[in-house]
VOPAGU-2260 file (C-alpha; in pm, 1 decimal, decimal comma):
REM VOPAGU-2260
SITE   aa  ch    i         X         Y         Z
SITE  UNK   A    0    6270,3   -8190,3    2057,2
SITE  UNK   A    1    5907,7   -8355,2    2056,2
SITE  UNK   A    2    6021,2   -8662,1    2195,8
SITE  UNK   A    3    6155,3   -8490,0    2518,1
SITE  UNK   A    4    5877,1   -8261,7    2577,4
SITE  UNK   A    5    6072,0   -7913,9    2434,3
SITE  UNK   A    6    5842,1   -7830,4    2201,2
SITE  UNK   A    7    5520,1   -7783,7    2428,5
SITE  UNK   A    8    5774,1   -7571,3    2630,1
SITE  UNK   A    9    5874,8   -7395,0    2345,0
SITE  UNK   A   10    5509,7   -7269,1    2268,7
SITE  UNK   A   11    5387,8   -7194,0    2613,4
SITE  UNK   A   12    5689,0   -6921,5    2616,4
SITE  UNK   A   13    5669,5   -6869,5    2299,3
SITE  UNK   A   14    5312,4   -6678,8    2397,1
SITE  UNK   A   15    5464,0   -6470,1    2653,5
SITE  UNK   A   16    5734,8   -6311,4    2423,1
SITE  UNK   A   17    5755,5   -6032,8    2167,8
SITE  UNK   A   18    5935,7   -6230,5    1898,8
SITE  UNK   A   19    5806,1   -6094,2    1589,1
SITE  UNK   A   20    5914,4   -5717,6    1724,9
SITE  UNK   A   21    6147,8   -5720,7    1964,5
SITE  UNK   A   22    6539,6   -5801,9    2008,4
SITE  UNK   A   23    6628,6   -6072,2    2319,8
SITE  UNK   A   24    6871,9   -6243,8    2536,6
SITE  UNK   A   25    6830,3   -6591,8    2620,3
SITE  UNK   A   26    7054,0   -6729,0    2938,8
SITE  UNK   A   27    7188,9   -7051,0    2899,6
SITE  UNK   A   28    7041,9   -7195,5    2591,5
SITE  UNK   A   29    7248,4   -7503,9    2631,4
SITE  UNK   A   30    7126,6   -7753,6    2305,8
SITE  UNK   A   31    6797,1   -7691,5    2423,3
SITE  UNK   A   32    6758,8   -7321,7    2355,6
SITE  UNK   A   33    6345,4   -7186,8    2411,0
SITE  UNK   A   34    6409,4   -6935,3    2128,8
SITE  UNK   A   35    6623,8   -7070,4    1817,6
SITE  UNK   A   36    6775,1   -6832,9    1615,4
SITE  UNK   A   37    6582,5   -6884,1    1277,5
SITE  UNK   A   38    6266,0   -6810,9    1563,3
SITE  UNK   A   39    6375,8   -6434,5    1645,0
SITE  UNK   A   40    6668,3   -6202,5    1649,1
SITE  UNK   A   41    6800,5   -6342,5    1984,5
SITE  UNK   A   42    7128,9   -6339,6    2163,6
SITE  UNK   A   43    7292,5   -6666,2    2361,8
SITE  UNK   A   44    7501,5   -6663,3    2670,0
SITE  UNK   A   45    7637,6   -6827,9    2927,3
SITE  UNK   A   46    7833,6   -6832,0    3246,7
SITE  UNK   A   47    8081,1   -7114,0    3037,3
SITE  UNK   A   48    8229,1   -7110,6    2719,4
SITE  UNK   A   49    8122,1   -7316,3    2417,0
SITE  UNK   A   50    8411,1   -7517,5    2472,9
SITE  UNK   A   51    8369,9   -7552,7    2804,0
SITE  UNK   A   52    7958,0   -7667,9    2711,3
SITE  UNK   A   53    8094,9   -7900,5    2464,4
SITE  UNK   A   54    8306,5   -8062,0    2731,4
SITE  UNK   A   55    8008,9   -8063,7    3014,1
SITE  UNK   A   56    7799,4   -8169,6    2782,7
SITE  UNK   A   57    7953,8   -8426,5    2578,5
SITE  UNK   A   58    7829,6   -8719,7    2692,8
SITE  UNK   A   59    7471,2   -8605,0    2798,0
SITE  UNK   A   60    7248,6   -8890,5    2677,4
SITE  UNK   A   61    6970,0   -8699,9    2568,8
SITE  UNK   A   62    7140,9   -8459,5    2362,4
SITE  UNK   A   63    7347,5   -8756,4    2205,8
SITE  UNK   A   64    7023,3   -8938,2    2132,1
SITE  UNK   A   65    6813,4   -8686,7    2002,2
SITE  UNK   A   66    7112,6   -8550,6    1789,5
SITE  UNK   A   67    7082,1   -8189,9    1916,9
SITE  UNK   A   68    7380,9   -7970,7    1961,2
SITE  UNK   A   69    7528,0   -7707,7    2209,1
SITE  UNK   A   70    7469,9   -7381,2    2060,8
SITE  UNK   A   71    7725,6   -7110,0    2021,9
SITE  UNK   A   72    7678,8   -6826,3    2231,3
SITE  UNK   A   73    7709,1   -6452,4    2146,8
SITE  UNK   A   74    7872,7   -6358,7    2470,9
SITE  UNK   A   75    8023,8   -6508,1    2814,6
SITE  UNK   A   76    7827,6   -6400,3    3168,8
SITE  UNK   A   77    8217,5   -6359,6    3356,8
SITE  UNK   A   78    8206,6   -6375,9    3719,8
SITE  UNK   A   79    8300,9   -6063,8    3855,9
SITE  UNK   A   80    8135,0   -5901,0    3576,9
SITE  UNK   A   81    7732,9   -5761,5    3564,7
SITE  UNK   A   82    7523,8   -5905,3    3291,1
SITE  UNK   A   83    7531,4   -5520,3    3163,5
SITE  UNK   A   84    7851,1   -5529,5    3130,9
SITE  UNK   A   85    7907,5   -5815,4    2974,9
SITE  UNK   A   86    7595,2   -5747,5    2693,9
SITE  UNK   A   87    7775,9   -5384,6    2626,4
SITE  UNK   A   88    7570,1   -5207,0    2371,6
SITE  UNK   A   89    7357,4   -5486,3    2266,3
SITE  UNK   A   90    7162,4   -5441,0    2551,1
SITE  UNK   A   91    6845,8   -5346,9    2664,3
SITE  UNK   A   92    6650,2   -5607,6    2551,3
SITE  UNK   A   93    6331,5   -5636,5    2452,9
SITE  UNK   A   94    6259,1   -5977,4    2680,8
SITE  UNK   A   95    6482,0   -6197,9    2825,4
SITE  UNK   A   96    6435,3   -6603,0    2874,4
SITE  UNK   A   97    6575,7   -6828,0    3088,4
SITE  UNK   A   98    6477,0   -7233,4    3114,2
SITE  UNK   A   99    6549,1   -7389,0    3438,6
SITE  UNK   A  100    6807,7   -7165,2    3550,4
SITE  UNK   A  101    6733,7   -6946,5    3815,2
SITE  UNK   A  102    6690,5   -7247,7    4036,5
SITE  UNK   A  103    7018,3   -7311,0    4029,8
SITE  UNK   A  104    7131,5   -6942,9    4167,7
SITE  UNK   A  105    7258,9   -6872,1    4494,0
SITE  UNK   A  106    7151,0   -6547,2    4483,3
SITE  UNK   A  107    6816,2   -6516,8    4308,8
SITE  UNK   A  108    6729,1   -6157,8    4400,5
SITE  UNK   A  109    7079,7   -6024,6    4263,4
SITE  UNK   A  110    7021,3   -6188,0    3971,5
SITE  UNK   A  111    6719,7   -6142,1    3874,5
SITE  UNK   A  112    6790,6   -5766,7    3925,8
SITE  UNK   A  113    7108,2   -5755,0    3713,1
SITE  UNK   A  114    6849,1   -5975,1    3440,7
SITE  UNK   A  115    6645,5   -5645,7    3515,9
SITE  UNK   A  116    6937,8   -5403,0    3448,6
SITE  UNK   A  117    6937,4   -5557,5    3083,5
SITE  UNK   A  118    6552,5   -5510,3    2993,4
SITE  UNK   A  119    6370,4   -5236,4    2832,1
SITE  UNK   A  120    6105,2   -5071,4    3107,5
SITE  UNK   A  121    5890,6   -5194,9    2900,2
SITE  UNK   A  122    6041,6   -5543,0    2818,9
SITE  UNK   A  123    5928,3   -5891,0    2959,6
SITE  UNK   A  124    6177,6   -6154,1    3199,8
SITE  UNK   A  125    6034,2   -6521,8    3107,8
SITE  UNK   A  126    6125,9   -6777,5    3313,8
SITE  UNK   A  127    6024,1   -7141,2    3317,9
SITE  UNK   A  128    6125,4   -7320,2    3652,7
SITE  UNK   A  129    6058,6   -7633,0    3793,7
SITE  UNK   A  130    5749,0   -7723,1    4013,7
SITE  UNK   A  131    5887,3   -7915,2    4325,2
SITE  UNK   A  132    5504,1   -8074,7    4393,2
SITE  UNK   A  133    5533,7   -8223,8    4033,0
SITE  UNK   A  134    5890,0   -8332,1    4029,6
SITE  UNK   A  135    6130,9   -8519,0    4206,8
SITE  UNK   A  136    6167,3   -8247,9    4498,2
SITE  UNK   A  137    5821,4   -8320,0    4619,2
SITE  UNK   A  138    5903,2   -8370,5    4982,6
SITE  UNK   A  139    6174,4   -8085,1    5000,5
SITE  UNK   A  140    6014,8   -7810,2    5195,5
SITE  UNK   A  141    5965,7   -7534,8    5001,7
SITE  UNK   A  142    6158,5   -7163,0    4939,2
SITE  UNK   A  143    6090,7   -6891,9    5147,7
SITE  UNK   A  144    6084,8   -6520,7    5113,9
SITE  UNK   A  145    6340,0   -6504,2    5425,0
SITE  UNK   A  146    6579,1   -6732,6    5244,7
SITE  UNK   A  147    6588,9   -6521,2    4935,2
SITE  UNK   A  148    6655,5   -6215,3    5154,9
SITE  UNK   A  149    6919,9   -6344,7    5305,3
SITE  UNK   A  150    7149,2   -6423,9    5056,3
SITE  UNK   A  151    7080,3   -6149,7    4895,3
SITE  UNK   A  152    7169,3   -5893,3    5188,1
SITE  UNK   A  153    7485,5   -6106,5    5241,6
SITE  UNK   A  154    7604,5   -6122,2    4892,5
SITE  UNK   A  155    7615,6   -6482,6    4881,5
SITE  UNK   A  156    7750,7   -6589,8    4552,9
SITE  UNK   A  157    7823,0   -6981,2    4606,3
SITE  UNK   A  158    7558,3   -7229,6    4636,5
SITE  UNK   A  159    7583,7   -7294,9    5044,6
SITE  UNK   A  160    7671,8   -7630,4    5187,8
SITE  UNK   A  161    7299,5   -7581,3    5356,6
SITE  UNK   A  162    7152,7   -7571,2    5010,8
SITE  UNK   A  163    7338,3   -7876,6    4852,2
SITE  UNK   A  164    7275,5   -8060,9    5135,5
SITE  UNK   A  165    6896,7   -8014,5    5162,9
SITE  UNK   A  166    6912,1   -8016,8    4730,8
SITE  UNK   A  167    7074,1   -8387,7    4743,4
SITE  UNK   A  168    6887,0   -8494,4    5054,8
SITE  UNK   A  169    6540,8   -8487,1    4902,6
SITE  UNK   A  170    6602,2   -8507,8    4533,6
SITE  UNK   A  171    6456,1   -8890,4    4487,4
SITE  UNK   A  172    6346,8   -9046,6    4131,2
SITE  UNK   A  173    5999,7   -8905,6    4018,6
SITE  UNK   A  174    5806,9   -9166,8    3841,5
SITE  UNK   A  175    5483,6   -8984,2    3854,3
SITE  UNK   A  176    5247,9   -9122,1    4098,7
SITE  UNK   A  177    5047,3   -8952,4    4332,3
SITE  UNK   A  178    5245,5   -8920,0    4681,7
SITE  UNK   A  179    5008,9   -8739,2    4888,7
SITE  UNK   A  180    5009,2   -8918,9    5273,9
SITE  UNK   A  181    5398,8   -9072,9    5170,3
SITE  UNK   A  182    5738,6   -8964,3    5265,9
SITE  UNK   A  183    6055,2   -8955,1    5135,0
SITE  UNK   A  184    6132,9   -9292,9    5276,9
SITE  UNK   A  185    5853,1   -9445,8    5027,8
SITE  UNK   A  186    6047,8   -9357,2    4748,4
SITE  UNK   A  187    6386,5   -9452,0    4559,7
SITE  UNK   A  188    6657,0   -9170,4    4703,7
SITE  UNK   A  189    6904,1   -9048,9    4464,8
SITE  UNK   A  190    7162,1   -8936,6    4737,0
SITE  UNK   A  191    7168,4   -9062,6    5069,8
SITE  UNK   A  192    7192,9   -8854,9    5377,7
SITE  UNK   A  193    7579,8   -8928,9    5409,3
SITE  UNK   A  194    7567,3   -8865,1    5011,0
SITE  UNK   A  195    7461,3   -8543,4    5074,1
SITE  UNK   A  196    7686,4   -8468,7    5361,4
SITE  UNK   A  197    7976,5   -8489,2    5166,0
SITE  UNK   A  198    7842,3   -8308,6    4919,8
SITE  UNK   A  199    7805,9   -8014,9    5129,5
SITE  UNK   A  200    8141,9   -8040,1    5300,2
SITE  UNK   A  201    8289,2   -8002,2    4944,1
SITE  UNK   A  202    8092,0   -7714,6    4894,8
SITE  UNK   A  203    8231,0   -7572,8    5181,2
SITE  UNK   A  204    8580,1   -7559,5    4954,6
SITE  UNK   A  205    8426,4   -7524,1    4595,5
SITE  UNK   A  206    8105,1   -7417,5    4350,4
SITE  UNK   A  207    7913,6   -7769,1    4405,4
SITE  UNK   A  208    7567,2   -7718,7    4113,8
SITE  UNK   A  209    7250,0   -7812,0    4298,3
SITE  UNK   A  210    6911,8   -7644,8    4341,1
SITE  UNK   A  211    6964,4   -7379,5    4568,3
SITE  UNK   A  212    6560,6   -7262,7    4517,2
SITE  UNK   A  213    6207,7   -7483,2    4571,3
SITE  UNK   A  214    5932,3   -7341,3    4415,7
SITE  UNK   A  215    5587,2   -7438,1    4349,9
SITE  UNK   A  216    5371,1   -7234,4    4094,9
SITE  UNK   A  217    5131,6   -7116,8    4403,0
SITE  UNK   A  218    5439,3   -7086,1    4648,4
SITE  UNK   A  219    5620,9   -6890,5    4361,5
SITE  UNK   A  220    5345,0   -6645,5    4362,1
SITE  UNK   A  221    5353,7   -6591,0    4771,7
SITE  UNK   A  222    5682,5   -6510,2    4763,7
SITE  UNK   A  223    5631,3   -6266,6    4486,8
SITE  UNK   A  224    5412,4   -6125,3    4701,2
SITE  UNK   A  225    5521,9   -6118,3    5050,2
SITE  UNK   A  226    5909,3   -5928,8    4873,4
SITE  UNK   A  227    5710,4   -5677,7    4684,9
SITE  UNK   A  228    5505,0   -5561,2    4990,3
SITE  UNK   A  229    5892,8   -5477,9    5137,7
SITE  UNK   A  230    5967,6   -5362,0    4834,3
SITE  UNK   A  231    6215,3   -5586,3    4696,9
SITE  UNK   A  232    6012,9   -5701,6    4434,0
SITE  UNK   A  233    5981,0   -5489,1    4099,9
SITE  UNK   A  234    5769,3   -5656,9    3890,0
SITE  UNK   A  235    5438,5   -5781,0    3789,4
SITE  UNK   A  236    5332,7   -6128,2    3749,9
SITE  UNK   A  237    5152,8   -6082,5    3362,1
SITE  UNK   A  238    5117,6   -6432,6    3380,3
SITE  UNK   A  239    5215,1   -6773,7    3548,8
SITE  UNK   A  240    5087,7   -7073,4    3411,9
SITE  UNK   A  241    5204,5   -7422,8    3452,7
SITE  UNK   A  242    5245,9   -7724,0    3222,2
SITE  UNK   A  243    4977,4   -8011,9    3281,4
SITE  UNK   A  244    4933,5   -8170,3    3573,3
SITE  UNK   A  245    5120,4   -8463,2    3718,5
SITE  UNK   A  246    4937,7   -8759,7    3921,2
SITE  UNK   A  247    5054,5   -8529,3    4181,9
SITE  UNK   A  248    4829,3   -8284,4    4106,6
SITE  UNK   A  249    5076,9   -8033,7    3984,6
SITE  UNK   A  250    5248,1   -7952,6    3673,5
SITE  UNK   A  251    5604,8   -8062,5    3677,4
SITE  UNK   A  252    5715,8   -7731,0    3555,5
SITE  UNK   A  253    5619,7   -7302,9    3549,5
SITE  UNK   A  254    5643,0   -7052,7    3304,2
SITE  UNK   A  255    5691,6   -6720,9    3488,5
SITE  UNK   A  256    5613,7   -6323,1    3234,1
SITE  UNK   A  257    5757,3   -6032,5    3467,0
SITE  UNK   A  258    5741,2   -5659,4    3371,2
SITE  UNK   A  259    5933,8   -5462,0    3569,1
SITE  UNK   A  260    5726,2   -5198,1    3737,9
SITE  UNK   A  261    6077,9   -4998,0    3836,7
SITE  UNK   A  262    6391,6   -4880,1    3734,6
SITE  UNK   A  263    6694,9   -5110,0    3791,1
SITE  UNK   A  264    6870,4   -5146,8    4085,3
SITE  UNK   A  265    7231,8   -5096,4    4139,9
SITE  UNK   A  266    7415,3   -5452,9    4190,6
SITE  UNK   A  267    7519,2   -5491,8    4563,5
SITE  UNK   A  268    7728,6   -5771,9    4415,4
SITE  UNK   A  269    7913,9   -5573,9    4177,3
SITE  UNK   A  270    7985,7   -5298,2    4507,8
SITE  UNK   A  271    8136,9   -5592,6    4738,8
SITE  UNK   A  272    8362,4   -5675,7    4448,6
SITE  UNK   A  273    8489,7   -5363,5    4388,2
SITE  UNK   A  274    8609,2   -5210,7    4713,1
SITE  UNK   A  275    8847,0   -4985,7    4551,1
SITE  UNK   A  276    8522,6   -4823,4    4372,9
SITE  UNK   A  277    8346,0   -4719,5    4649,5
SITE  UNK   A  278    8216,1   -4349,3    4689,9
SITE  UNK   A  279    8353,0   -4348,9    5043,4
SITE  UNK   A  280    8748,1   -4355,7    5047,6
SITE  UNK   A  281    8931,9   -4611,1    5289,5
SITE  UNK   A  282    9082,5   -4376,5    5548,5
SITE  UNK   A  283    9372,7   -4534,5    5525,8
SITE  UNK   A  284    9477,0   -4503,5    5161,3
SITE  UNK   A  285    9758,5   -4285,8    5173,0
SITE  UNK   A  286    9739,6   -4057,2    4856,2
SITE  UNK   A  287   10048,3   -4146,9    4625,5
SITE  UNK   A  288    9992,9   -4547,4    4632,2
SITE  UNK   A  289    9945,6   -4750,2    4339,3
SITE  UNK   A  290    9648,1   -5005,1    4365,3
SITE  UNK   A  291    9822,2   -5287,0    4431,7
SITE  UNK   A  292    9964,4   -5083,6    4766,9
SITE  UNK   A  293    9632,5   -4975,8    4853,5
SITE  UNK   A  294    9476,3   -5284,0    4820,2
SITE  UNK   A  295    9773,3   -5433,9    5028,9
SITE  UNK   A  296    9724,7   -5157,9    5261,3
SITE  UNK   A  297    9323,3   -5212,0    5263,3
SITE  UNK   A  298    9434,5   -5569,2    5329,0
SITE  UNK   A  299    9695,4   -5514,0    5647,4
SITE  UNK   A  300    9369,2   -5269,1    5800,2
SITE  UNK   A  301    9106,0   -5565,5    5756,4
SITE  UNK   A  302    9374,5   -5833,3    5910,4
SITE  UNK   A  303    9443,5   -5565,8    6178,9
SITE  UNK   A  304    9065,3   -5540,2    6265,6
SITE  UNK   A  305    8989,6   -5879,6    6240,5
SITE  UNK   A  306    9298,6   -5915,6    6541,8
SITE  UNK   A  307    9105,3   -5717,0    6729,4
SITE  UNK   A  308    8767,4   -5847,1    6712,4
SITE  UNK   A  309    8893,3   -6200,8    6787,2
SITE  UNK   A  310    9092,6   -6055,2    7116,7
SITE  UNK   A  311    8712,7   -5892,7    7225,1
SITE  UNK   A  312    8597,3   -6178,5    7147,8
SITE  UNK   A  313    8825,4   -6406,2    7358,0
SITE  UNK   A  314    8803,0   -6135,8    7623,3
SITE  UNK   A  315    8448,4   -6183,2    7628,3
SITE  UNK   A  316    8470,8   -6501,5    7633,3
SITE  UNK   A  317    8697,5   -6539,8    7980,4
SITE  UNK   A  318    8467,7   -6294,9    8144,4
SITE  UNK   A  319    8163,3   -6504,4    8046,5
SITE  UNK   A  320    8326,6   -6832,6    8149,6
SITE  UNK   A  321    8431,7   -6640,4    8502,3
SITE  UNK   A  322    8103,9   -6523,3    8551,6
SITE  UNK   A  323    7972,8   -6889,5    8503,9
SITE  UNK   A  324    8204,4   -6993,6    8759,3
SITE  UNK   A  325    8120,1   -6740,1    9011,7
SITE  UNK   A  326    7750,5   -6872,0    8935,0
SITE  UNK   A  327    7898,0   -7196,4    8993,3
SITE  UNK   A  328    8076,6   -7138,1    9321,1
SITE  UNK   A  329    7779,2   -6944,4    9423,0
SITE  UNK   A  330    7508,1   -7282,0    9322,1
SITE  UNK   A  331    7736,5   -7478,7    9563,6
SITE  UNK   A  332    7764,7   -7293,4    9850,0
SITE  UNK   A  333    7401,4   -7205,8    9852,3
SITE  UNK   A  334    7359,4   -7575,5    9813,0
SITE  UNK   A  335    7539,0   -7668,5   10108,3
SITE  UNK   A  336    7374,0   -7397,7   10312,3
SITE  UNK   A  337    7090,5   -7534,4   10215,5
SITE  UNK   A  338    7167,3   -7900,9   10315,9
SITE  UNK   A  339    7292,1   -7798,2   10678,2
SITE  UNK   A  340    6962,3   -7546,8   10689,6
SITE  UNK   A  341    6817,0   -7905,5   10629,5
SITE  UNK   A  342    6967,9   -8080,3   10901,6
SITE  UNK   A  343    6958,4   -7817,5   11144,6
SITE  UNK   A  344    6614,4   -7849,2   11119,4
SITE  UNK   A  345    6572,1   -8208,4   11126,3
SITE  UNK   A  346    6770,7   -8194,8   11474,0
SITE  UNK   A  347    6553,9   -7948,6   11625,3
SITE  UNK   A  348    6251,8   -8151,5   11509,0
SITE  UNK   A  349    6423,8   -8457,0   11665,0
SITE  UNK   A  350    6479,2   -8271,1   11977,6
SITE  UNK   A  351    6143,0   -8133,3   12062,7
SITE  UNK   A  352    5978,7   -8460,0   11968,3
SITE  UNK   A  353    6203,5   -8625,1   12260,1
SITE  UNK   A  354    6118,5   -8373,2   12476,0
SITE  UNK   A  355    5732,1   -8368,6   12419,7
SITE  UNK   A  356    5769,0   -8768,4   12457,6
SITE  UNK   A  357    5903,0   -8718,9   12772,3
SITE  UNK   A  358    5673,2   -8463,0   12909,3
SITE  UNK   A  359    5407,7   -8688,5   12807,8
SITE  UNK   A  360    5513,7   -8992,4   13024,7
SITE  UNK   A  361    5614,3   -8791,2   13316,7
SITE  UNK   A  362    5343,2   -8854,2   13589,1
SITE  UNK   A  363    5257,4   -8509,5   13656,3
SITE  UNK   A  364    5095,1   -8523,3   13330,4
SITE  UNK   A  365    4928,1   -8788,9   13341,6
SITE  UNK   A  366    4807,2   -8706,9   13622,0
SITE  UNK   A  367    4636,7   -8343,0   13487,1
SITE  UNK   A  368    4520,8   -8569,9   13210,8
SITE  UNK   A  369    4337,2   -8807,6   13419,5
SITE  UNK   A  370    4183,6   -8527,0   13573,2
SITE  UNK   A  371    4031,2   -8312,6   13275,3
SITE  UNK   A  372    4302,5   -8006,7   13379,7
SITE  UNK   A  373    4470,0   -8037,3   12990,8
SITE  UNK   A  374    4329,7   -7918,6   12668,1
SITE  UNK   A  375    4272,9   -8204,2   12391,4
């Protein structure tokens, strides 16, 4: 693992973990896992199967050339399902690790909060995560504290075709030089703009992997900051340290120690999947039904609803597109008013110009000018 930079990883987590002591998860250990098993009693797991890793990963040239092999994990992450429930009784845990995962999340508060649900109150989330100013992402603009809200508040569970766009878009191939005063046109692009387009119009239609997050170690930390002074962030930063420094003056990777300073938080993910569970009834489940019938029923009311939004919505519509009209018809005809107002006046001017010409020339005036009886 020397040879591709693991084992200086490795240590610098290492350091922020109870290993001798304590009983943890790792997420996605991949053949690269931060904790081996001979290292500490720690679990594996993954969102795939091991056969499914062994497929992905089959003809990964770095895990091919450095011999190392997709570990077998302990239990599956299923979608639909909370990390707690998945773990069952082997959780809490005394820490949990993740390497270069949560980028990858479409919904990083949810997840990190179900990672939460699994740890002791006095356990440790590591994370190591990848600094955008040090990597290939240098010129992506980096996450905000508004983006993470929002997908969390709307459940988002797919990586959006927003994010793969802007993920393929400004991914370009780091070869560690200083870039400060260059652009992304200075450099060799990985995915072109049209790339990246079509990308994100397959993501409209399926899970498409990308980095949905930017961080920076420093940007990391203000975003920390800015959700726990709203209160969505329970923990404290023990420590966040970075790797050395790139000729870009930042390390191309983060190691992240949380403790949470609260008690979990109830999944909003887990309530939008399970409508059936909800403390407040549907109104119109009729008692008697079996699921399927309610759910069918629950069904008919949303389809029902969603009629009758779109006809306020088209109603809306025609009255807004009358009242532009109206504006319209009113626009022109004050126009035109205008335009004869215009040339009303221009006549009149005409007219008592001719008639002051005339007076002029007529010899009766003259003839008062001559002798001092007009004013000048």
């Amino acid at each position: 693992m020397s040879a591709l930079g693991l084992d200086d990883r490795r240590r610098m987590v290492h350091r922020l973990l109870p290993l001798e002591t304590g009983c943890g998860l790792e997420i996605a250990p991949n053949w690269a896992p931060v904790v081996t098993k001979s290292e500490g009693d720690v679990l594996y797991c993954d969102y795939l199967t091991y056969e499914q890793l062994l497929e992905r990963e089959r003809t990964n040239p770095g895990r091919i050339q450095h011999g190392l092999r997709v570990q077998r994990l302990d239990f599956i992450w299923e979608i639909g399902k909370t990390l707690q429930e998945c773990a069952g009784t082997a959780a809490p845990f005394d820490y949990v690790v993740s390497c270069h995962v949560f980028e990858h999340v479409p919904n990083f508060l949810e997840y990190l909060y179900q990672v939460r649900a699994v740890v002791k109150d006095d356990g440790v989330i590591a994370m190591v995560l990848p600094d955008a100013k040090g990597s290939g992402e240098y010129f992506r603009r980096e996450t905000n504290a508004a983006e993470l809200i929002n997908s969390y508040l709307l459940g988002q569970t797919v990586p959006s075709p927003g994010q793969v766009y802007d993920g393929l878009k400004n991914l370009f191939d780091f070869q560690n030089v200083p870039l400060e005063g260059r652009s992304l046109a200075d450099v060799k692009r990985l995915f072109t703009d049209s790339d990246s387009y079509a990308a994100a119009v397959r993501a409209s239609q399926e899970y498409v992997d990308v980095h949905c997050w930017a961080f920076s170690r420093d940007g990391f930390a203000e975003v920390a900051r800015e959700l726990r002074e709203i209160g969505l962030f329970d923990f404290e930063i023990e420590s966040l340290e970075s790797n050395p420094a790139t000729q870009t003056g930042h390390g191309s990777e983060f190691y992240v120690k949380l403790r949470p300073t609260a008690p979990p938080r109830p999944s909003l993910l887990r309530a939008r999947t399970q409508p059936m569970s909800a403390p407040n009834p549907d109104p119109d489940a009729a008692p008697g039904l079996s699921d399927i019938e309610q759910v069918r029923a629950h069904a008919d009311r949303a389809f029902r609803e969603a009629v009758a939004v779109q006809d306020a919505l088209k109603a809306e519509k025609e009255a807004l597109e009358a009242a532009m009209a109206r504006a319209v018809a009113h626009g022109e005809k004050a126009f035109r008013e205008a335009v004869a107002a215009q040339d009303l006046l221009k006549a009149e001017k005409a007219l008592a110009e001719d008639r002051l010409a005339r007076l002029e020339a007529s010899p009766l005036v003259k003839l008062g000018g001559r002798l001092g009886l007009l004013p000048r």
